[in-house]
C-alpha positions as CSV (number, residue, x, y, z in Angstrom):
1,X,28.3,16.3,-21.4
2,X,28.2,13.4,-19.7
3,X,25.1,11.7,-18.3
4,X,24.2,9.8,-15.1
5,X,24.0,6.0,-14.6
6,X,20.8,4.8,-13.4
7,X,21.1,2.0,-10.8
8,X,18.3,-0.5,-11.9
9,X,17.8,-3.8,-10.7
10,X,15.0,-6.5,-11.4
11,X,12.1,-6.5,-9.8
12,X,10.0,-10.3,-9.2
13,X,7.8,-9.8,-6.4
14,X,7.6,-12.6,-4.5
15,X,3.4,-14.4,-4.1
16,X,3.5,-12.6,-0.6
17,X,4.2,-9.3,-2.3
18,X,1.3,-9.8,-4.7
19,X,-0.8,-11.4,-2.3
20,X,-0.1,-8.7,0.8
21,X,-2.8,-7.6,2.9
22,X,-3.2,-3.7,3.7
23,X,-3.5,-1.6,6.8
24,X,-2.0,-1.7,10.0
25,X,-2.7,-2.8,13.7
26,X,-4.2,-0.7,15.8
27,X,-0.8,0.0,17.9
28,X,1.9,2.0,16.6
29,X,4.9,4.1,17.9
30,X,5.7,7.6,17.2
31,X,9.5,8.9,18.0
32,X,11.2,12.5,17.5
33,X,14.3,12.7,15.2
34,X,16.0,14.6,17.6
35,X,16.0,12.2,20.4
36,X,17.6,9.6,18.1
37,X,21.3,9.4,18.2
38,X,21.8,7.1,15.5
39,X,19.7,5.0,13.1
40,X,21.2,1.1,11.7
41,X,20.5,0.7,8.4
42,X,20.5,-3.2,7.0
43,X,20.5,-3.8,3.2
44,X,18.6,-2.2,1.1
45,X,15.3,-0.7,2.5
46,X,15.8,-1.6,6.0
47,X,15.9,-0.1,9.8
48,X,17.8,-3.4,11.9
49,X,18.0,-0.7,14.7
50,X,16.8,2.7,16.4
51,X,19.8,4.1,19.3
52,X,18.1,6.6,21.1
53,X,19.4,9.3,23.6
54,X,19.5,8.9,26.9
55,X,15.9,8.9,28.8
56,X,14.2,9.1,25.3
57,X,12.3,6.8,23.2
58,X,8.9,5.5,21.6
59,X,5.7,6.7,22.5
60,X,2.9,3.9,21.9
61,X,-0.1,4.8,20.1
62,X,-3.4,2.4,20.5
63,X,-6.0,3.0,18.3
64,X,-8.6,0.3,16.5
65,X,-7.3,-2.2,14.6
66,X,-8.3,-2.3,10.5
67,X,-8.2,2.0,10.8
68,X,-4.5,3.0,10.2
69,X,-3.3,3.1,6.6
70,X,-0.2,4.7,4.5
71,X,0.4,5.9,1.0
72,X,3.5,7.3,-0.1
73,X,3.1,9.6,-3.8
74,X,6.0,10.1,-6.1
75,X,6.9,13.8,-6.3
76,X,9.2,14.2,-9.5
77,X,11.2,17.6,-9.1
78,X,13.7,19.2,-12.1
79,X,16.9,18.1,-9.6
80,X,15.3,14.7,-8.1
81,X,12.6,12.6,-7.1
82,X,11.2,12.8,-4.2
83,X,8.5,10.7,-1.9
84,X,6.1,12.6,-0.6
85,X,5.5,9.5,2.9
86,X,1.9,10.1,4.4
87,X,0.8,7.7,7.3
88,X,-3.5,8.2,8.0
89,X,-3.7,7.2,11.9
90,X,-7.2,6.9,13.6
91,X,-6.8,8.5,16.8
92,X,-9.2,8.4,19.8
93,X,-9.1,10.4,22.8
94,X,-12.0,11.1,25.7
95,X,-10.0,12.5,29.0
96,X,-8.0,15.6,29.3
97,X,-4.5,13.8,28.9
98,X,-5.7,11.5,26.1
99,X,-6.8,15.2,24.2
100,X,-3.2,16.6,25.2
101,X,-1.6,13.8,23.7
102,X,-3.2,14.5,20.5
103,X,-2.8,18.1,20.5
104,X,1.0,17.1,21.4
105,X,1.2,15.2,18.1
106,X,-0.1,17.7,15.9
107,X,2.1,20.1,17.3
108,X,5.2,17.3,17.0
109,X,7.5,17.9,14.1
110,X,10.2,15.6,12.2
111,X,8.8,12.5,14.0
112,X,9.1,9.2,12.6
113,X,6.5,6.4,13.1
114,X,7.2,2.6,13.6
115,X,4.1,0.5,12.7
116,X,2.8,-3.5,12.3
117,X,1.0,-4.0,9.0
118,X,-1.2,-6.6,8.3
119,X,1.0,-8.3,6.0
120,X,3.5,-9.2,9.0
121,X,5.9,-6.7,8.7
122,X,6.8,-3.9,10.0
123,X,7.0,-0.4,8.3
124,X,9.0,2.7,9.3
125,X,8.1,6.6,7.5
126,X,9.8,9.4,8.5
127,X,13.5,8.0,8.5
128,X,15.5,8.9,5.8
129,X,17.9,6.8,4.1
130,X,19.6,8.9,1.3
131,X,23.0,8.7,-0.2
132,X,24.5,10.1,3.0
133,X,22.2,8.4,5.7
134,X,20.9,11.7,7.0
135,X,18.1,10.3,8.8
136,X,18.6,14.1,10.8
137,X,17.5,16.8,8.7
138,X,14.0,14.7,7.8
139,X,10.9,13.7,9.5
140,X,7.2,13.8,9.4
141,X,4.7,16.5,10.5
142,X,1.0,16.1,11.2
143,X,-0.5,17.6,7.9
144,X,-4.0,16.9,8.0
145,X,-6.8,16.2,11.2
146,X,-10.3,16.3,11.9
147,X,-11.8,15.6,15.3
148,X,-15.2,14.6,15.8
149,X,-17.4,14.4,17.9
150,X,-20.3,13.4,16.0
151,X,-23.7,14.3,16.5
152,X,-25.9,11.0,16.9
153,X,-25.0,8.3,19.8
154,X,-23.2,5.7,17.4
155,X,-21.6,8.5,15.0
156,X,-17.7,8.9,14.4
157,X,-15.7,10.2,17.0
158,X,-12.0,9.5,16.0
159,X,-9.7,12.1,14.9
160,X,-8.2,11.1,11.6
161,X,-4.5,12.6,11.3
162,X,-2.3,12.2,8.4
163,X,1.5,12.4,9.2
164,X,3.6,13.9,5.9
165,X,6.9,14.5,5.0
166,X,9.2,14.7,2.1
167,X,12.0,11.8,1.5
168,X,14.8,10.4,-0.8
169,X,12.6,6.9,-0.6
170,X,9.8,5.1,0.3
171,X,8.9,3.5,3.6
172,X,11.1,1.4,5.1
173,X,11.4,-1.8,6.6
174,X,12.1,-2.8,10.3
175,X,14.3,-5.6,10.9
176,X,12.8,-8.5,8.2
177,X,15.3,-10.8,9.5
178,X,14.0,-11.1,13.1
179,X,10.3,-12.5,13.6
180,X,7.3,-9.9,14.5
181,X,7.6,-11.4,18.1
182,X,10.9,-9.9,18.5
183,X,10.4,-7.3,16.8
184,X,7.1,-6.0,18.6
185,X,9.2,-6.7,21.9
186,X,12.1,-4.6,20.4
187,X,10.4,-2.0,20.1
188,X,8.3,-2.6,23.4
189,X,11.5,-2.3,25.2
190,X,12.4,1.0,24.0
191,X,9.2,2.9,25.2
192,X,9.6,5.5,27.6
């Protein structure tokens, strides 16, 4: 019988790596899988580019800075590993079309979000970058909210929401080659 190759390489984390800073700004931008016509994959773990459909594109979600934050969990199956992406947003919402926004993303499914973290780069869950690239048949689904309204004048009123979904890796990375500048404005550009 004969056995599979694993595909190790070294691992030396750079001082940034061991020095990085967690969370996330308070913006970030959701998109559906299904409006994407192709996703550019750059070495390794990395998104250089998003090519969406005609008329579609990013949504841009502002929350409070210091309140987003990610984990992704190794899920070890008989067949293969998976990673199990989960990205905690901090929503906030007062007027009728700020609530149907929220009630739109926890309806959403296989979205991907795009978001700045606070070590300078910027992070992608929900894309999937398996040995075939199919970024298609994956996304994330609001698993998990809360909304509150509290009870007291200065008590919590976001609506936590964790986004979760099932991948072949780990979070990716958007375009390390470009600065955040560009990047931001990248991504800026395709809002709808």
């Amino acid at each position: 019988m004969a056995g599979c190759s694993n595909l190790l390489t070294a691992l030396d984390p750079s001082c940034a790596a061991l020095k990085q800073k967690g969370g996330f700004d308070k913006r970030f931008y959701v998109g559906n899988i299904a409006d994407l016509d192709s996703v550019t994959y750059g070495t390794d773990q990395e998104v250089t580019a998003f090519t969406f459909a005609a008329t579609k594109g990013f949504k841009k979600i502002i929350g409070k800075r210091l309140k987003h934050g990610a984990e992704t969990s190794l899920e070890a199956g008989d067949n293969v590993n998976m990673r199990t992406q989960n990205f905690n947003a901090v929503l906030f919402a007062q007027s009728a079309a700020e609530r149907a926004s929220v009630e739109a993303l926890w309806d959403a499914e296989d979205i991907f979000v795009v978001a700045e973290s606070n070590a300078g780069t910027i992070e992608v869950y929900g894309i999937n970058k398996g040995a075939n690239s199919q970024f298609d048949s994956y996304g994330l689904k609001a698993s998990a909210g809360t909304w509150n309204t509290g009870v007291a004048l200065n008590d919590d009123t976001s609506i936590p929401t964790t986004f979760s979904g099932d991948f072949d890796n780990g979070p990716l990375i958007y375009d390390e080659g470009s600065t955040l500048a560009v990047n931001i404005a990248a991504l800026d550009a395709q809002v709808v």
